[in-house]
C-alpha positions in Angstrom: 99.5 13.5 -174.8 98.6 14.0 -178.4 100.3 17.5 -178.4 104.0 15.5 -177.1 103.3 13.0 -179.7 103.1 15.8 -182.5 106.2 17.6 -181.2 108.1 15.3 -180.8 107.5 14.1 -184.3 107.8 17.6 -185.8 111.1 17.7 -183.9 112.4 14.2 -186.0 111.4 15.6 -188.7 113.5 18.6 -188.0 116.5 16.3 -187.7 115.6 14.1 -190.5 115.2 17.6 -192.6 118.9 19.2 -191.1 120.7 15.7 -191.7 119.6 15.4 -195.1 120.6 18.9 -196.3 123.9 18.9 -195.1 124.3 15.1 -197.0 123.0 17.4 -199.9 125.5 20.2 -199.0 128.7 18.2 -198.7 131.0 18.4 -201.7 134.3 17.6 -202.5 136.7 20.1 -204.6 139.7 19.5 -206.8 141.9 22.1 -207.8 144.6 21.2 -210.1 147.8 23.1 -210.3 151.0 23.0 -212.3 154.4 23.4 -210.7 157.0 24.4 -212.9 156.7 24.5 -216.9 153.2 24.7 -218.0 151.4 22.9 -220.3 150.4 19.8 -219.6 146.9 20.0 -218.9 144.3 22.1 -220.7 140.9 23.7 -219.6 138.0 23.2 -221.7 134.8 25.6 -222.0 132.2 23.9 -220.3 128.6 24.9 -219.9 128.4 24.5 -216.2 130.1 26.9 -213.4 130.0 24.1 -211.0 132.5 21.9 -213.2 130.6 18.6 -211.6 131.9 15.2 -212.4 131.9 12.1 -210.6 134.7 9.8 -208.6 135.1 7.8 -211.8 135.5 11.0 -213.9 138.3 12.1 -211.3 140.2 8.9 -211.5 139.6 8.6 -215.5 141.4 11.9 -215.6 144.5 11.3 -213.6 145.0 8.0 -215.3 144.8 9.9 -218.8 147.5 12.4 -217.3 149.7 10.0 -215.6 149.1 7.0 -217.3 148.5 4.4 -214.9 145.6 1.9 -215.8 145.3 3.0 -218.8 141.6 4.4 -218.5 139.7 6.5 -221.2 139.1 10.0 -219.4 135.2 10.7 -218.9 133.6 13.4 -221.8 132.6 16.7 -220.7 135.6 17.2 -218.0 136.2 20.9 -217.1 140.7 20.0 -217.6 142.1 17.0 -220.1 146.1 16.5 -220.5 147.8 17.7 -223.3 148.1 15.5 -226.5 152.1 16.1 -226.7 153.4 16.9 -222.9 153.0 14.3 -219.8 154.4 15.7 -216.5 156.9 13.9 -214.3 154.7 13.0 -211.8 151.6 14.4 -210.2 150.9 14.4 -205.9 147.3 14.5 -204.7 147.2 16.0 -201.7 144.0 14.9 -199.6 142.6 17.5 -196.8 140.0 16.7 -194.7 138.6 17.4 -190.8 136.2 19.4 -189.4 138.9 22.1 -189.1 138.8 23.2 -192.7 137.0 26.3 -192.9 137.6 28.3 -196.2 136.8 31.5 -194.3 139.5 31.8 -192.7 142.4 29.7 -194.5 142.9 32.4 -197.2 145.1 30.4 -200.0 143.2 27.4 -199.7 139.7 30.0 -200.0 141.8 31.7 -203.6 142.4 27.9 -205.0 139.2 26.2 -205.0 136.4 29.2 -204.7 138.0 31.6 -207.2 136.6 30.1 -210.2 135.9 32.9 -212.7 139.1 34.8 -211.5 141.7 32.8 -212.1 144.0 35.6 -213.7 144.2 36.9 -210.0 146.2 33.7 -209.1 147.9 32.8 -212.4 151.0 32.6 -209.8 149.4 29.7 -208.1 148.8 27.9 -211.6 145.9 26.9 -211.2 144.7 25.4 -214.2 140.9 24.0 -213.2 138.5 22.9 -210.8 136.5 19.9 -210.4 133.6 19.1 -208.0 132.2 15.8 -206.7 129.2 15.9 -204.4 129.5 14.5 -201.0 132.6 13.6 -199.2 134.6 11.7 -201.5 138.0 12.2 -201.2 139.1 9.1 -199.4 137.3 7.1 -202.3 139.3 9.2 -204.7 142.3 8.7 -203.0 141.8 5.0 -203.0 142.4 4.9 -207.5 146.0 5.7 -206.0 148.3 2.7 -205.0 151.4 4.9 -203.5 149.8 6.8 -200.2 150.9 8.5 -197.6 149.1 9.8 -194.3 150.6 12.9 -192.9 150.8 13.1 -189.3 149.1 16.8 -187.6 152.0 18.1 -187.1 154.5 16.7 -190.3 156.1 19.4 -192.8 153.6 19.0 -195.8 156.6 20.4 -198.3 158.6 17.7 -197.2 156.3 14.7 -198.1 155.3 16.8 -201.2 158.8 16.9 -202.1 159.7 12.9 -201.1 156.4 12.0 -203.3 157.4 14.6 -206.2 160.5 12.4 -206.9 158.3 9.4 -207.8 157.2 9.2 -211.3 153.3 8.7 -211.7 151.0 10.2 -209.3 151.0 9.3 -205.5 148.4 10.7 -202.7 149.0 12.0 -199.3 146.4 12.6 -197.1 146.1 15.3 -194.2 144.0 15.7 -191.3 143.2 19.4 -190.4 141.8 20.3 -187.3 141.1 23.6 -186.0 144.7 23.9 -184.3 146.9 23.1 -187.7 144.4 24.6 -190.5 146.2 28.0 -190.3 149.7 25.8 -190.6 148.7 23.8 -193.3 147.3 27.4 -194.9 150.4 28.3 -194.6 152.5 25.5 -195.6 150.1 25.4 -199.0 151.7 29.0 -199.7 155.0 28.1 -199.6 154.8 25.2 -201.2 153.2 26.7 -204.2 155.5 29.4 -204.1 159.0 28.8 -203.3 158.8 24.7 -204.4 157.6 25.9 -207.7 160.1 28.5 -207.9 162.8 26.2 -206.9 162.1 23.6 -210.1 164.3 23.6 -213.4 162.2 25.0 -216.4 161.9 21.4 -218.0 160.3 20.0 -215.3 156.4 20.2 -214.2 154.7 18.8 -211.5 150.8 18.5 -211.1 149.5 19.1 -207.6 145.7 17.6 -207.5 143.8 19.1 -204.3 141.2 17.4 -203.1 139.5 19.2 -200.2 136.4 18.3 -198.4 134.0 21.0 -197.4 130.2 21.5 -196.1 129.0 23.5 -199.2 126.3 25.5 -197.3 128.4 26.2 -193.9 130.3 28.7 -195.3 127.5 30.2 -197.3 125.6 30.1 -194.0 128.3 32.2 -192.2 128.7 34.5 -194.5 125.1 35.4 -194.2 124.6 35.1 -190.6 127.9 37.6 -190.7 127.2 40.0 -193.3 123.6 40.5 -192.8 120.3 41.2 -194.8 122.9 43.1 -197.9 124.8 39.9 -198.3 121.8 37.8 -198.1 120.5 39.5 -200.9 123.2 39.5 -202.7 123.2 35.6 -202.5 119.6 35.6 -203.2 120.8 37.4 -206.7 123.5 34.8 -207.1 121.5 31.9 -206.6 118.6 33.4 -209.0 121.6 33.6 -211.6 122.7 30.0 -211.3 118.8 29.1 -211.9 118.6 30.8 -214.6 122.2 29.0 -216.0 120.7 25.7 -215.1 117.4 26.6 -217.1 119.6 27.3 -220.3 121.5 24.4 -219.6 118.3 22.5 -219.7 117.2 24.3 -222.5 120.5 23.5 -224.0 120.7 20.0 -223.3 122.1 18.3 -226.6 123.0 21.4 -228.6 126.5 22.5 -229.6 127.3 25.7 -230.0 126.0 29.5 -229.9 122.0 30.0 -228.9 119.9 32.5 -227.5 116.5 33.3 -226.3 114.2 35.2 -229.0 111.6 37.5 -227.9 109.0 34.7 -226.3 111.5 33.2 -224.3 111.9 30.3 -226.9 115.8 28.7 -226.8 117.1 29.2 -230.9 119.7 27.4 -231.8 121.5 27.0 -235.6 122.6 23.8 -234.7 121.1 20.4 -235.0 121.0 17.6 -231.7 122.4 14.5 -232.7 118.8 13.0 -232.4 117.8 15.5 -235.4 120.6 14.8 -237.4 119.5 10.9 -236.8 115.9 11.9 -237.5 116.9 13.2 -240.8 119.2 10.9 -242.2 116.9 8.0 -241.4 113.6 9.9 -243.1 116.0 11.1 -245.9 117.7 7.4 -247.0 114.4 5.6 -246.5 112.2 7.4 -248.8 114.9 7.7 -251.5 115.1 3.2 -251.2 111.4 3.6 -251.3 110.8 5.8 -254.4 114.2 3.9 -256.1 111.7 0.4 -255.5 108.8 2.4 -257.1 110.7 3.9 -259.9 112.0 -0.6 -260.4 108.7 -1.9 -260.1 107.6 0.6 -262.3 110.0 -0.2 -265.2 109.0 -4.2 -264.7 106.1 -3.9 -265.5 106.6 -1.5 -268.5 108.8 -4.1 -270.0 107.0 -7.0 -268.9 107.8 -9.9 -271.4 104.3 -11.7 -273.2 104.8 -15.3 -273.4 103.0 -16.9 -277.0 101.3 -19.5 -274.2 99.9 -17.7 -271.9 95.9 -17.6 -270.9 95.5 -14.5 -272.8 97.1 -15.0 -275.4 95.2 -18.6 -275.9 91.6 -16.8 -275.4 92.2 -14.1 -278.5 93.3 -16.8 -281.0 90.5 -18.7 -280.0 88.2 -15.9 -280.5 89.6 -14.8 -283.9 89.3 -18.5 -285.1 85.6 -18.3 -284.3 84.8 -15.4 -286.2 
């Protein structure tokens, strides 16, 4: 009896276990892409390879690109808009389903995964990458008021295009399954290659993809796939990214260039914003307190003696005695 009792609660806390890593795993990508003339967004050198950022962040940048609701963008965002050039319009285009799998839709794989190689699709224009963990794209797509769901088997370039004439951003959403992924694959292509072709000079238009993937199902293929060489080779990887996130720690509130001296120590020339408080603070309140010792000082140096004073009484009566 006790031996069911134990399996059976070694068995819930398998599924508890399994449950909560792939809640962990989830995560939603954002690619953003220019169509036409360039420009209009920038990338910015941030510390992190994983470019996270929040819902709020997400919505905080469209609004500062396409001006709806007027919303300061977040700080620390991997892609801000340009200070002189505004797009026509921007289309966020929402995938998810259980039939996306980046393994095996190639140009979705090259837009969101490619991060450090993004020479290798400059014709795709993609500018940056953000990532939200968990499945969040319907709450992103939500901070847009113009939507649009496309049915499984719709033309994606023709609602693209319909949207594209609206100024401002609008949102379509797409449901891929394991019979349309390799069509809407396919359809991303096209539309990032002859619609962009197709646009006058002048003109840009910013595609937002938002895609919703388990993070660790494709890393968990590759390995089952590849065997023990790519596991290493993962095991490498993920060693790298602790070490990043150590520095980043290490690095928390510094600006600028660093390094690690011979003991391991982080050595920064730069000064955290809690130094440069530290110091000003120390610096202006022992200059007020020697300025109040350097006042009192020179009061009682020149410290007027009144004729009627107690002192003054006491001598004379003393000298009169004598």
């Amino acid at each position: 009896m006790h031996f069911f009792i134990s399996v059976s609660a070694a068995a819930l806390a398998l599924v508890a276990l399994t449950s909560s890593s792939s809640v962990v795993d989830a995560a939603t990508r954002v690619a953003v892409i220019e169509l036409g003339a360039s420009g209009t967004v920038r990338r910015t050198t941030t510390a992190s390879s994983l470019e996270e950022t929040s819902v709020d962040g997400v919505a905080s940048f469209w609004s500062a690109l396409h001006g709806y609701g007027r919303k300061l963008q977040h700080t620390g965002m991997p892609v801000v808009p340009d200070l002189f050039s505004r797009p026509e319009s921007g289309v966020v285009v929402g995938l998810t389903g259980t039939g996306i799998d980046l393994d095996h839709m190639p140009t979705l794989n090259g837009l969101l995964l490619n991060r450090q190689g993004l020479e290798e699709h400059d014709n795709n224009r993609v500018v940056g990458h953000m990532q939200v963990s968990g499945n969040q794209c319907k709450k992103m797509l939500k901070n847009v008021k113009q939507q649009q769901e496309l049915s499984p088997d719709g033309s994606m370039r023709d609602a693209f295009e319909n949207q594209a004439q609206e100024l401002g951003i609008s949102a379509m959403h797409v449901d891929v399954t394991s019979a349309n992924a390799a069509a809407i694959d396919s359809q991303i292509a096209s539309l990032l290659n002859e619609y962009s072709s197709s646009l006058d000079g002048s003109k840009t238009i910013v595609l937002h993809l938002v895609v919703e993937e388990e993070d660790g199902a494709s890393r968990r293929r590759n390995l089952a796939q590849d065997g023990p060489q790519r596991r290493l080779e993962q095991e490498d990887a993920d060693a790298d990214e602790d070490a990043d996130a150590d520095a980043q720690a290490n690095n928390n509130g510094y600006y600028g260039y660093g390094y690690y001296n011979a003991y391991g120590e982080w050595v920064t020339p730069y000064k955290t914003m809690f130094q440069i408080q530290y110091f000003n603070v120390v610096l202006w309140t022992s200059l007020g307190l020697v300025a109040v010792l350097f006042f009192s000082i020179y009061l009682m140096i020149y410290m007027p003696l009144m004729a009627d004073t107690l002192l003054f009484g006491e001598s004379a009566r003393v000298a009169h005695d004598d």
